[in-house]
C-alpha positions as CSV (number, residue, x, y, z in Angstrom):
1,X,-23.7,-49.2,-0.2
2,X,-20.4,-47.2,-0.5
3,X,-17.4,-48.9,1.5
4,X,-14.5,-46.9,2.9
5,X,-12.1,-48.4,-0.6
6,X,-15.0,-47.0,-2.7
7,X,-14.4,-43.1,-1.3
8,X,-10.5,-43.4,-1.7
9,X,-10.7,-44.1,-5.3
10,X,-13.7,-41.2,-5.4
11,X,-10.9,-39.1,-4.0
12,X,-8.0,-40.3,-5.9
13,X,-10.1,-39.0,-9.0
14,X,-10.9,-36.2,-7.5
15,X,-7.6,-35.2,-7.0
16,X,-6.2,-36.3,-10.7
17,X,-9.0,-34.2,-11.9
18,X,-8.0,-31.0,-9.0
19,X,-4.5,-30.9,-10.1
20,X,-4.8,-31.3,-13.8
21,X,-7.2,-28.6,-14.3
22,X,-4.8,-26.6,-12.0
23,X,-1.7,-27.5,-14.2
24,X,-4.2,-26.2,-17.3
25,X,-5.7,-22.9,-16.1
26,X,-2.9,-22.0,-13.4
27,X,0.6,-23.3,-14.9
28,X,-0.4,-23.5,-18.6
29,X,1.4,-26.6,-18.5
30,X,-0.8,-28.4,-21.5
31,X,1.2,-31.4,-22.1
32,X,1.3,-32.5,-17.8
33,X,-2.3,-31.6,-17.7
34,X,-3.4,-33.7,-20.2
35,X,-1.3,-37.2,-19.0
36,X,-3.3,-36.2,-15.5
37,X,-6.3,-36.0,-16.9
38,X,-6.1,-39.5,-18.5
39,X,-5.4,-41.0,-15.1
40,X,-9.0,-40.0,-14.4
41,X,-10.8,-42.8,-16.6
42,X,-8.3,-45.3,-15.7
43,X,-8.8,-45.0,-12.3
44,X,-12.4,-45.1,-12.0
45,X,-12.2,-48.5,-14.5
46,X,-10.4,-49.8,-11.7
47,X,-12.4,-48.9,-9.1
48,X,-15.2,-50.2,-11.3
49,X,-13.7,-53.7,-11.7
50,X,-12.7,-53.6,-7.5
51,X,-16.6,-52.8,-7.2
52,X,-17.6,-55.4,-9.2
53,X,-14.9,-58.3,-8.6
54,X,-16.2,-57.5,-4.7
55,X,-19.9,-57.8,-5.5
56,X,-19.5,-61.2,-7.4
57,X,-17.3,-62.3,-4.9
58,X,-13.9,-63.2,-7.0
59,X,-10.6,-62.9,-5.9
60,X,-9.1,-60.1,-8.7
């Protein structure tokens, strides 16, 4: 069900998510955390359309 691509992008979120709560609570760098945490949605919509584009078997 899950391929090895589906855990990086799991982990690439993961990571966005890690270090712009860090730059929030632990720098109290607002403006930084916030452009990280908008990586978040875009990169799961693109490991969404990966998923799917795979699944229907299309070239992206």
């Amino acid at each position: 069900m899950f391929r090895k691509s589906d855990f990086f992008f799991l982990l690439a979120v993961m990571i966005s998510f890690i270090l712009s709560a860090y730059m929030w609570f632990g720098l109290k760098d607002r403006e930084q955390a916030i452009f990280t945490a908008i990586w978040v949605p875009s990169i799961l919509c693109f490991g969404i359309y990966f998923k799917l584009t795979a699944l229907l078997g299309k070239k992206p």
